[in-house]
MARKOL-848215 format. One record per residue (C-alpha): residue number from 0; y, z, x. Coordinates in Angstrom, 2 decimals. Layout:
# residues N
num->NUM&v->Y&w->Z&u->X
...
END
This chain:
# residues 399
num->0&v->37.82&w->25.88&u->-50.30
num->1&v->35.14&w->26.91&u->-48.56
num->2&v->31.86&w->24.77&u->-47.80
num->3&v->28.60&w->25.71&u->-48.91
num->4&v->26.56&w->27.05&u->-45.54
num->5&v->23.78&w->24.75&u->-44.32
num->6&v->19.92&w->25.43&u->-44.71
num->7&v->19.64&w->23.94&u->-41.13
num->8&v->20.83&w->24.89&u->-37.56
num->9&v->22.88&w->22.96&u->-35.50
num->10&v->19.75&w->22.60&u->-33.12
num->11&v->17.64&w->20.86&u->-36.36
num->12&v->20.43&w->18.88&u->-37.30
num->13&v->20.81&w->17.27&u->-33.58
num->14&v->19.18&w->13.38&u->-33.07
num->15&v->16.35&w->13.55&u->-32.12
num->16&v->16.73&w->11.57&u->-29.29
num->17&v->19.21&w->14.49&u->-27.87
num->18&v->16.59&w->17.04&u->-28.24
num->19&v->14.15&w->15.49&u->-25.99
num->20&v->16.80&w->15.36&u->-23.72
num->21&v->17.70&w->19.03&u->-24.01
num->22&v->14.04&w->20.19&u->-23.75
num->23&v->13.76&w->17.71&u->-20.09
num->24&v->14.78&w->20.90&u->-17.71
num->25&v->14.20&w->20.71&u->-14.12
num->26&v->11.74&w->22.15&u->-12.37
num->27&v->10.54&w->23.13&u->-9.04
num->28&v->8.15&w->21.14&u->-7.27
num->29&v->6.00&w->22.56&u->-4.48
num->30&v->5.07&w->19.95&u->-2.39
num->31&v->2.14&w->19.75&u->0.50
num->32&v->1.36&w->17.22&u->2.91
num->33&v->-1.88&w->17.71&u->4.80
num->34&v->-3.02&w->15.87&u->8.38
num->35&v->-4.40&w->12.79&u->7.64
num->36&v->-8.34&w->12.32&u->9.03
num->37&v->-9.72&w->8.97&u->7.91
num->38&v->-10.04&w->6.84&u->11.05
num->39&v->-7.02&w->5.60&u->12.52
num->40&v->-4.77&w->6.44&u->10.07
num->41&v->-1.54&w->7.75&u->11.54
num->42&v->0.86&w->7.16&u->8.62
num->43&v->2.47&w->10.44&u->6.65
num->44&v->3.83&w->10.03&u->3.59
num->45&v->7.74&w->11.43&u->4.10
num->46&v->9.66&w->11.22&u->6.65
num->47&v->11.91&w->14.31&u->8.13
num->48&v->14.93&w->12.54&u->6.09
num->49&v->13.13&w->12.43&u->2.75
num->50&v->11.83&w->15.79&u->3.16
num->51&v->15.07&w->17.34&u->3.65
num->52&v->16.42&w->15.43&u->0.40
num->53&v->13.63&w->17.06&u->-1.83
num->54&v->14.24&w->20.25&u->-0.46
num->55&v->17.68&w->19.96&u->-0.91
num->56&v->17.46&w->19.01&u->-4.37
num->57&v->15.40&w->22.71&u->-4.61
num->58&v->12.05&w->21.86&u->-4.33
num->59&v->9.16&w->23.39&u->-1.21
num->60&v->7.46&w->21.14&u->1.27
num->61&v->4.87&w->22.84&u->3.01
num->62&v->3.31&w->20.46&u->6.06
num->63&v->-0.20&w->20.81&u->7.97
num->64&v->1.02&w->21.16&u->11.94
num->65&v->0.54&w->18.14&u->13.46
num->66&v->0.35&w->15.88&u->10.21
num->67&v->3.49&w->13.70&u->11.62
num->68&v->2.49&w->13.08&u->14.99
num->69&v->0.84&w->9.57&u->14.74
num->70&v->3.92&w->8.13&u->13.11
num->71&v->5.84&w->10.44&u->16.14
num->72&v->7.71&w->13.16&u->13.60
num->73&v->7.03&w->16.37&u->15.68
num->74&v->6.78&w->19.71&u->13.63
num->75&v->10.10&w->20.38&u->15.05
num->76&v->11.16&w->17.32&u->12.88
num->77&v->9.67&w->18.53&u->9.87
num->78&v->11.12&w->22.60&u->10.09
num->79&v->14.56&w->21.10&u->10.99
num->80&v->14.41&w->19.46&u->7.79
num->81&v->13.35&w->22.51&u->6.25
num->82&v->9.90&w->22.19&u->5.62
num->83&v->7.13&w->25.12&u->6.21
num->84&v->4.31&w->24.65&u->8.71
num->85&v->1.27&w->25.64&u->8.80
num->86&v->-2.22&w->25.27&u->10.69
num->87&v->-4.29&w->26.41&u->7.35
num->88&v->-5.11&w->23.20&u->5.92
num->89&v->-6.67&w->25.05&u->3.27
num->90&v->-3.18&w->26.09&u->1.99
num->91&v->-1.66&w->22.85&u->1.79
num->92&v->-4.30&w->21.74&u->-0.34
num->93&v->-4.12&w->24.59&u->-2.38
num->94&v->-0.24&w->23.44&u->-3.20
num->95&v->0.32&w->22.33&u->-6.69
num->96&v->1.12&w->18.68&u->-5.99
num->97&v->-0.48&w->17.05&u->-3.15
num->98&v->0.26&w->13.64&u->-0.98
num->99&v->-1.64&w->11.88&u->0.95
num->100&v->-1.71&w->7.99&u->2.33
num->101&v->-5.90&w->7.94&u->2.48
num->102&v->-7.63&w->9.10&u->-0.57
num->103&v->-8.79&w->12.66&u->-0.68
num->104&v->-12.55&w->12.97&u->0.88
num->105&v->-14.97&w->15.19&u->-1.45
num->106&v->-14.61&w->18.20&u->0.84
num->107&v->-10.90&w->18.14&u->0.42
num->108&v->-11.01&w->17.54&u->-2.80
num->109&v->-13.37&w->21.22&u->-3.04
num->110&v->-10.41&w->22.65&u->-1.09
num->111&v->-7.89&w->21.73&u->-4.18
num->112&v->-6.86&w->24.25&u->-6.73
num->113&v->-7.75&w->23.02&u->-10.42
num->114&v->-5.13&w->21.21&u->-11.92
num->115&v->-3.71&w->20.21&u->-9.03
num->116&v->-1.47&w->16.85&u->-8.84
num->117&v->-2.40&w->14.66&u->-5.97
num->118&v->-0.39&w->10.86&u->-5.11
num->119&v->-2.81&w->9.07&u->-2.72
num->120&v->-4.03&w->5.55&u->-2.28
num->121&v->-7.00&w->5.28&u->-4.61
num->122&v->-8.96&w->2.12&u->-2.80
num->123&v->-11.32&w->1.26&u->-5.34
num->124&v->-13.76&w->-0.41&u->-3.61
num->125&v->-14.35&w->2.30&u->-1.00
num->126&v->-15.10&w->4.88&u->-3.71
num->127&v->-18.28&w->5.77&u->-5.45
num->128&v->-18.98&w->7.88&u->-8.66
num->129&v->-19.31&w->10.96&u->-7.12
num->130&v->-15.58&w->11.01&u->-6.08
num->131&v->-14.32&w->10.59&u->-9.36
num->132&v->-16.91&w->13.34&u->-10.58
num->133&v->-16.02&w->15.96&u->-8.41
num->134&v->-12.26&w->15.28&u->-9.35
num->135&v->-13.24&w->15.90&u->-13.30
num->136&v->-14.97&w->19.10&u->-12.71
num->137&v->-11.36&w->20.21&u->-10.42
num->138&v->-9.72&w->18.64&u->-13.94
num->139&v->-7.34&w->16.78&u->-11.16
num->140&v->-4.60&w->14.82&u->-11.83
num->141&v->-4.64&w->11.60&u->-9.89
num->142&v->-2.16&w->8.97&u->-9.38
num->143&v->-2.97&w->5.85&u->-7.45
num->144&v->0.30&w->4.73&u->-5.32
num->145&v->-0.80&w->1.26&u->-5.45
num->146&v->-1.22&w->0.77&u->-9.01
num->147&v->2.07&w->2.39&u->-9.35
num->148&v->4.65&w->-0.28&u->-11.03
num->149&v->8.36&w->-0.55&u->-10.43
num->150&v->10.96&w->-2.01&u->-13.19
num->151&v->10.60&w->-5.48&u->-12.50
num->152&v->6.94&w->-5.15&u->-13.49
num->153&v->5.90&w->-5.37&u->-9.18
num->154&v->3.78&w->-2.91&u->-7.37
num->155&v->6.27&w->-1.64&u->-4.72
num->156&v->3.99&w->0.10&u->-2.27
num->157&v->1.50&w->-2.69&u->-2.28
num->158&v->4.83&w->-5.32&u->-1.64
num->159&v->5.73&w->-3.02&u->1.33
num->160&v->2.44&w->-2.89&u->3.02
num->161&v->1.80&w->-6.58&u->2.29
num->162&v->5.38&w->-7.32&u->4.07
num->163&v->4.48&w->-5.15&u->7.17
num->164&v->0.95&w->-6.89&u->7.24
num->165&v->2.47&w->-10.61&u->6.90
num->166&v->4.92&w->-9.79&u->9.56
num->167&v->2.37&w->-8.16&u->11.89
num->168&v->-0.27&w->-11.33&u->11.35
num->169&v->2.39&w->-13.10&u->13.36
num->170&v->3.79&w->-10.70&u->15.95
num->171&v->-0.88&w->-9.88&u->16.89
num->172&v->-1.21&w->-13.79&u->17.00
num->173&v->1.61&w->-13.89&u->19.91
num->174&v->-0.03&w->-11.24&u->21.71
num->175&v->-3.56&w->-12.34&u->21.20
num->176&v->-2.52&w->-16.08&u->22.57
num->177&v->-1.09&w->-14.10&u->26.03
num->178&v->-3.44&w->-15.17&u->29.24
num->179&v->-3.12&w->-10.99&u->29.51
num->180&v->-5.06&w->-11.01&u->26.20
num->181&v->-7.65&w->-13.71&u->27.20
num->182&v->-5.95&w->-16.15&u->25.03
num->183&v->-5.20&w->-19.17&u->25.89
num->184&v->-1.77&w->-18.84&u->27.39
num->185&v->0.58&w->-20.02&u->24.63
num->186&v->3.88&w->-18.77&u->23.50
num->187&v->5.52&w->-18.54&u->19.98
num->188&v->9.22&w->-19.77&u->20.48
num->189&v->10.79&w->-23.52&u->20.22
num->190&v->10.83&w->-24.09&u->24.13
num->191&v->12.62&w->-27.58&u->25.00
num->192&v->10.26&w->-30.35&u->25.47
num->193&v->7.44&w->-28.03&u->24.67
num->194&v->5.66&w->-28.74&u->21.30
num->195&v->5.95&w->-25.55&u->18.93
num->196&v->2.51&w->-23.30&u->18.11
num->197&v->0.50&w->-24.58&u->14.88
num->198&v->0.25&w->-22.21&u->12.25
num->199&v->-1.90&w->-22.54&u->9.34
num->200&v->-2.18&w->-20.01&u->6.03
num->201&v->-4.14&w->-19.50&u->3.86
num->202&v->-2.25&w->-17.73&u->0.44
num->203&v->1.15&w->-17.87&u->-1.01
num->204&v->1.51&w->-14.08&u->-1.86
num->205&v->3.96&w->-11.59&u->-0.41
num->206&v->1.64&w->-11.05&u->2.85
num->207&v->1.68&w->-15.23&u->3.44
num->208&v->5.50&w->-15.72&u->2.81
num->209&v->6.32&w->-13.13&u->5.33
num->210&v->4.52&w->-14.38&u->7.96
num->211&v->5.62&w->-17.76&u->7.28
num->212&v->9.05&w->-16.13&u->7.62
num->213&v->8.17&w->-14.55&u->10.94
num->214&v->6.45&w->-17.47&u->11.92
num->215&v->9.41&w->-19.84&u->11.12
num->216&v->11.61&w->-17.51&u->13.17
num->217&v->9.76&w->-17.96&u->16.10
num->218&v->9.90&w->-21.52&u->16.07
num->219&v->6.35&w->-22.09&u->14.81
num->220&v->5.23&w->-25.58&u->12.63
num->221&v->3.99&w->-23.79&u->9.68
num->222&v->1.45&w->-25.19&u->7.09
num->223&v->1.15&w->-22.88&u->3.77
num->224&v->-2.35&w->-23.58&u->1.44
num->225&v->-2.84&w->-21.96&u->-2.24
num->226&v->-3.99&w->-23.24&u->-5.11
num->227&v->-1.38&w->-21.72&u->-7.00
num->228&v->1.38&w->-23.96&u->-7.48
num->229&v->4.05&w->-21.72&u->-9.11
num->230&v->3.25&w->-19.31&u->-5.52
num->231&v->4.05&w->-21.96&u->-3.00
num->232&v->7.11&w->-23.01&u->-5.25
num->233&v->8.39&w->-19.55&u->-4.46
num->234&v->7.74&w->-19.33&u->-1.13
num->235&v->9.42&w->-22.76&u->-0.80
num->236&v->12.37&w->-21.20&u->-2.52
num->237&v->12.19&w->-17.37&u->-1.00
num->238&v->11.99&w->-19.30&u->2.55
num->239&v->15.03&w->-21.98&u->1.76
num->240&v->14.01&w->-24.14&u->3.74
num->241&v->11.08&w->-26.66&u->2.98
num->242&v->7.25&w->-26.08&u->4.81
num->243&v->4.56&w->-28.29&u->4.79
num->244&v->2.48&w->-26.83&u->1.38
num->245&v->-0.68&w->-28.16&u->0.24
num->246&v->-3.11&w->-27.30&u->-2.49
num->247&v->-6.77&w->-25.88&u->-1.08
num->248&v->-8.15&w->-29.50&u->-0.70
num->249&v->-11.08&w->-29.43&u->2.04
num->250&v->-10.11&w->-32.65&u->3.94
num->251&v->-6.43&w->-31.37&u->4.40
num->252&v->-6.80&w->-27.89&u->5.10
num->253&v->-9.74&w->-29.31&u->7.68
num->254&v->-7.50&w->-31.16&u->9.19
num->255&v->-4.70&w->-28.57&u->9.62
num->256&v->-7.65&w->-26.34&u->10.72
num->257&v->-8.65&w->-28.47&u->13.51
num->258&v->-5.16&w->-28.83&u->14.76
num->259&v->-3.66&w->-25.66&u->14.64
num->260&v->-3.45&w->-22.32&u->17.08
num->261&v->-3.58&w->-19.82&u->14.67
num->262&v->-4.92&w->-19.75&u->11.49
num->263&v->-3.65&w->-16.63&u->9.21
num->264&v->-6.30&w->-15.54&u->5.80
num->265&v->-4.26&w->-13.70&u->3.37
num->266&v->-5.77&w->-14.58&u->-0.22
num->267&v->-7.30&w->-12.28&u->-1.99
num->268&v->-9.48&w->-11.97&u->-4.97
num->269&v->-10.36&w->-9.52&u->-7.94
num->270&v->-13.23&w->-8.11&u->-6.58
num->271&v->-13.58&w->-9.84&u->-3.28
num->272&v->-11.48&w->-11.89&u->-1.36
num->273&v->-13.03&w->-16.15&u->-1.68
num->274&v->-14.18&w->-17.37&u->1.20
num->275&v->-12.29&w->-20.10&u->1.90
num->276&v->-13.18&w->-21.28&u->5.66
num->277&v->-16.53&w->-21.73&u->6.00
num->278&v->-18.62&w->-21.55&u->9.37
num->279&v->-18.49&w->-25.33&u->9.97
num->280&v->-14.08&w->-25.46&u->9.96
num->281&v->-14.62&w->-22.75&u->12.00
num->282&v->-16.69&w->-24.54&u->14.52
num->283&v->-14.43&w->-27.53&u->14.15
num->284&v->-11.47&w->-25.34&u->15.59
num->285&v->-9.69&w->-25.45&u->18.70
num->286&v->-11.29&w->-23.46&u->21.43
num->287&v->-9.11&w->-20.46&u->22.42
num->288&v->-7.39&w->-20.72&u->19.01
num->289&v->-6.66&w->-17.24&u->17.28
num->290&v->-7.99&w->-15.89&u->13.38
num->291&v->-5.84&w->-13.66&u->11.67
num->292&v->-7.91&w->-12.65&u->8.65
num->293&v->-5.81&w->-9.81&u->6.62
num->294&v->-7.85&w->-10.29&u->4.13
num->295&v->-10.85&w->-8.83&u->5.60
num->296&v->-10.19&w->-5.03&u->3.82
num->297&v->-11.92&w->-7.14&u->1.14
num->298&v->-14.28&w->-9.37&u->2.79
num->299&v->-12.16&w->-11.98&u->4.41
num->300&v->-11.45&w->-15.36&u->3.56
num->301&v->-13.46&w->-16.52&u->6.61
num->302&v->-17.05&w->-16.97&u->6.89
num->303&v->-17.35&w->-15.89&u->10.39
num->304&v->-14.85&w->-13.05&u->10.09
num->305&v->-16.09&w->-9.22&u->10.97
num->306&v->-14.45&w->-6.02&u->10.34
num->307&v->-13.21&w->-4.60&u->14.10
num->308&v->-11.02&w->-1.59&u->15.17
num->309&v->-7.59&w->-0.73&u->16.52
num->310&v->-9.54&w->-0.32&u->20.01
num->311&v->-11.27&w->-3.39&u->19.71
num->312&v->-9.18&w->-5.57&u->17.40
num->313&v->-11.19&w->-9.00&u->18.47
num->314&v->-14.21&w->-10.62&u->18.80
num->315&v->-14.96&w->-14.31&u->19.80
num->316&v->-17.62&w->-16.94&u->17.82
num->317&v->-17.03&w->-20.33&u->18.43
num->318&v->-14.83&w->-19.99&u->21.27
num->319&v->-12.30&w->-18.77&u->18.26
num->320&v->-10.85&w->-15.48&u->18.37
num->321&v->-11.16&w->-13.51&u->15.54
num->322&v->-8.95&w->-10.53&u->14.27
num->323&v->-10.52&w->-8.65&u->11.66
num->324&v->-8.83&w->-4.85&u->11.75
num->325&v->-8.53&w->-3.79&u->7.56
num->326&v->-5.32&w->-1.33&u->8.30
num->327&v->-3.03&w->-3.32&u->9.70
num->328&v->-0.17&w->-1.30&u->8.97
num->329&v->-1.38&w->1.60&u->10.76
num->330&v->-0.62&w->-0.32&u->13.43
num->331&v->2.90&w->0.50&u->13.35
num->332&v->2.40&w->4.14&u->11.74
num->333&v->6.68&w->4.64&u->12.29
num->334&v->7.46&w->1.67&u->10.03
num->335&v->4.63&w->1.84&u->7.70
num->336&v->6.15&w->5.60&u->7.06
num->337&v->9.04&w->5.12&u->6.69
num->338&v->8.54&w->1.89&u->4.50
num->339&v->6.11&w->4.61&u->2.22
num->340&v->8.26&w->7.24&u->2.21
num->341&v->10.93&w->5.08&u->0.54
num->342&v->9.02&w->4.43&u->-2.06
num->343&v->7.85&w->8.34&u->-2.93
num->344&v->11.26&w->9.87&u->-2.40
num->345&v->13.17&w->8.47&u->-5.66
num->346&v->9.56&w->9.40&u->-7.91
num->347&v->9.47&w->13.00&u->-6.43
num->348&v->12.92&w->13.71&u->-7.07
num->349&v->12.54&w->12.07&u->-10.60
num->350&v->9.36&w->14.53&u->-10.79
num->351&v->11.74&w->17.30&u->-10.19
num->352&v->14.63&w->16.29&u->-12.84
num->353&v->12.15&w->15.45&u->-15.73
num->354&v->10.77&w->18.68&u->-15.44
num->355&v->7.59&w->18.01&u->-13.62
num->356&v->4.82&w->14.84&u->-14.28
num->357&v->4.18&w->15.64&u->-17.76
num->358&v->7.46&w->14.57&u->-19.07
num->359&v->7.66&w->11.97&u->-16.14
num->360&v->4.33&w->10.23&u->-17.41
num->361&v->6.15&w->10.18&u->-21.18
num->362&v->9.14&w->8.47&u->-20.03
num->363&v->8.03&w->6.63&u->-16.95
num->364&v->5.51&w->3.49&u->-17.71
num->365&v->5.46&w->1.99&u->-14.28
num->366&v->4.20&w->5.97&u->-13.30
num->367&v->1.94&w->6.46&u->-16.07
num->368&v->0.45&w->3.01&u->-14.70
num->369&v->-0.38&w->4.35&u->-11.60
num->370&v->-2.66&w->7.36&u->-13.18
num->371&v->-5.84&w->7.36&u->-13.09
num->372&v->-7.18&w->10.63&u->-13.72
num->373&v->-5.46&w->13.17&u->-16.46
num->374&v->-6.56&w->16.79&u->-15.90
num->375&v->-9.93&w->15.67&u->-15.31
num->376&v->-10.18&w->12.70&u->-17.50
num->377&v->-10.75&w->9.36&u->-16.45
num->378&v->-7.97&w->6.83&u->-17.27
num->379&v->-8.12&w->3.97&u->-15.95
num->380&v->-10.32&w->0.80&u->-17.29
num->381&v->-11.47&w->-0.96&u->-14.02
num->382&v->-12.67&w->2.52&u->-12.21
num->383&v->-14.20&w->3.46&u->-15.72
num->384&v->-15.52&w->-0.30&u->-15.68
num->385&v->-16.76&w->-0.43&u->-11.83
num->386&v->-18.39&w->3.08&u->-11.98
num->387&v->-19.74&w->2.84&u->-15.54
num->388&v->-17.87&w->6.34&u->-16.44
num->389&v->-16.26&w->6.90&u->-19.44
num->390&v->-12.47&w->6.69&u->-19.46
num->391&v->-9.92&w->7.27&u->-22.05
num->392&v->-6.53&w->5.92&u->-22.81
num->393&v->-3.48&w->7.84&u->-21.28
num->394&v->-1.33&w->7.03&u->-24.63
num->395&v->-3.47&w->9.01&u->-26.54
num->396&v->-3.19&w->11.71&u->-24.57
num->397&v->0.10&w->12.35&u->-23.81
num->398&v->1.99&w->11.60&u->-26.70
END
C-alpha cells in the first residue's frame, strides 16, 4: 500500500541543527598584509609557513614588498610560499580582509575599501575618538587580537606577548649588568663560591612567572610580590619548585628592594598600571642596580620610570638604571612573529571553512569577543565607555 506523499521536502524535514551546517560553505578569503610603519615595529603577522597553509587551503595573500624584512622573511620568502607582492600599498589595503600587528593609522584607514575586515591590535589607550569615527563612516569591521579569547576562557595573543616580554625582562637585565653596558659588571649564572644575582618582581601574571622561570634558570635568588594570593599560588605551582613570595607589604618589598640587582615591574592595572615603587625605594636601591619596568606601556609601576626607545633603551636616576622601552617584543621581531602568527593561522583557516566572519562570529564566542566594530557600529562597552560613543551589542546584531 502506498503512503500518502508528504506536504514537506526532505530539505524542511532535516534538524535544524543539520541545516545550519549545510548552509556553512567555504569560502575564499583574500588576504593582505601591508608594511608595518609605527615606530619600531618590525613584527608581521604570518610567517612564510602560515602563508603557504592558507593558500593552500585556497585562499589569496597579497603582501606589501618589504613588509617581512624586520622579522628577516625576504619577499623571496613570501612568493615561495605563494603569496603576491606588491609595492602599491594602496592595494593591499584595498583587500577585503586586512592584518596588521599596529592598529591602522587614520590615513590608512582612508585607504580601506568600505566593508573591509581588518585583525589588528586595537591599544585602547593610544586611540582617540576620531579613530573609531573614521572607521564608522568606512562601516569597518574591526577585530581586536588582544581581546580575542581562546576555549579555556584566556586571551592567547596577549599570553604570548606577555611570555616573550617576561622572558626578555631577564635576558635585557643580563646584558644591562655587563661592564660593556655600563653596568656594574655582574653575571646571571650560579658560579661556585660566587653569591647568585638578586631578583625582585613585582606581579604574579603570565609576564612575572616567566621571568621568574628564566630567572630561576639562570641561577638567580628570586623574590615574587602580588597581592593576589591565588596568582602567586600558581606561579608556586606552574614553577614546581618553591620561591620566596610575599604579599605587597612596604617594609618587605623595601627590604628586598634595597638588596637586590634587578628589580622587574610587571603589574598592571585597568586603566593604568599602580605605582608601586615610589621615588624614595628607589633612592634606597643599590647603586648600579638595573629596573626592568614592562609595565611602563601603561605608566609603569615605578615612580621614577620613563618611557625610552630601542636606540636608547636606558636612562640612569639615582645611580639606578632604568629600562623603560613599551614594545618589548619587537625586540625579537623573529619570535614575536612567529609566536603571532600561530595564533592567526588556525582563525583564518576557520574564517575560510565557516564561510567567511559572518558565520565565524555566530559560532565562535572567543572571536565575536574580540570585535569591536560591526560594519561600522561600535561594539564594544569599554571603547564606547572611554570615548563616550555609542555602542551596541554584537548579539543583537548577528543573530
Amino acid at each position: 500500500m502506498n503512503q500518502p506523499a508528504s506536504p514537506f521536502s526532505k530539505q524542511q524535514l532535516l534538524p535544524q541543527e543539520e541545516t545550519l551546517e549545510v548552509f556553512r560553505q567555504k569560502s575564499e578569503l583574500f588576504i593582505g598584509l601591508p608594511k608595518e610603519n609605527h615606530y619600531q615595529e618590525q613584527r608581521i603577522c604570518l610567517t612564510p609557513d602560515a602563508v603557504q597553509a592558507i593558500i593552500s587551503n585556497g585562499h589569496r595573500v597579497l603582501i606589501e614588498s618589504g613588509a617581512g624584512d624586520g622579522a628577516h622573511y625576504s619577499d623571496l620568502d613570501y612568493t615561495n610560499a605563494g603569496a603576491e607582492i606588491t609595492r602599491d600599498t594602496k592595494k593591499v589595503f584595498s583587500c577585503p580582509l586586512l592584518l596588521k600587528v599596529e592598529p591602522p593609522t587614520l590615513s590608512e584607514i582612508e585607504m580601506m575599501n568600505p566593508q573591509a575586515t581588518i585583525i589588528s591590535a586595537l591599544q585602547i589607550k593610544t586611540q582617540n575618538k576620531a579613530y573609531f569615527e573614521k572607521m564608522a563612516n568606512k562601516r569597518v569591521t574591526a577585530i581586536a587580537f588582544e581581546y580575542i579569547r581562546d576555549a579555556d576562557g584566556k586571551y592567547p595573543a596577549v599570553r604570548s606577548l606577555s611570555e616573550i616580554a617576561g622572558i626578555a625582562s631577564v635576558l635585557i637585565a643580563a646584558e644591562t649588568m655587563s661592564a660593556t653596558n655600563d653596568g656594574k659588571g655582574l653575571m646571571f649564572g650560579n658560579i661556585s663560591g660566587v653569591p647568585p644575582v638578586e631578583v625582585v618582581i613585582i606581579g604574579a601574571g603570565t609576564v612575572g612567572e616567566f621571568a621568574a622561570r628564566s630567572a630561576l634558570g639562570l641561577g638567580a635568588n628570586v623574590k615574587v610580590f602580588d597581592n593576589s594570593l591565588t596568582m602567586l599560588r600558581n606561579l608556586q605551582a606552574s614553577l614546581r619548585q618553591t620561591v620566596y613570595t610575599s604579599t605587597l607589604q612596604p617594609k618587605n618589598l623595601l627590604k628586598a628592594l634595597k638588596r637586590c640587582d634587578v628589580a622587574i615591574g610587571a603589574i598592571r592595572g585597568k586603566d593604568r598600571a599602580p605605582v608601586i615603587v615610589n621615588k624614595t625605594m628607589v633612592e634606597n636601591m643599590k647603586k648600579g642596580a638595573v629596573i626592568i619596568d614592562v609595565s611602563i606601556d601603561m605608566g609603569g609601576c615605578f615612580e621614577t620610570s620613563e618611557v625610552t626607545t630601542h636606540n636608547k633603551p636606558t636612562i640612569e636616576k639615582y645611580g639606578v638604571i632604568h629600562y623603560g622601552v613599551p614594545n618589548i617584543p619587537s625586540r625579537y621581531p623573529k619570535t614575536a612573529t612567529i609566536s603571532i602568527s600561530n595564533i592567526f593561522t588556525p582563525y583564518l583557516l576557520e574564517l575560510g571553512e565557516n564561510g567567511g566572519l559572518e558565520n565565524s562570529l555566530r559560532f565562535d564566542k572567543g572571536l565575536r569577543n574580540g570585535l569591536y566594530m560591526y560594519h561600522g557600529i561600535l561594539t564594544n562597552k569599554s571603547v564606547g565607555e572611554w570615548f563616550d560613543l555609542q555602542y551596541s551589542d554584537i548579539n543583537f546584531l548577528i543573530f
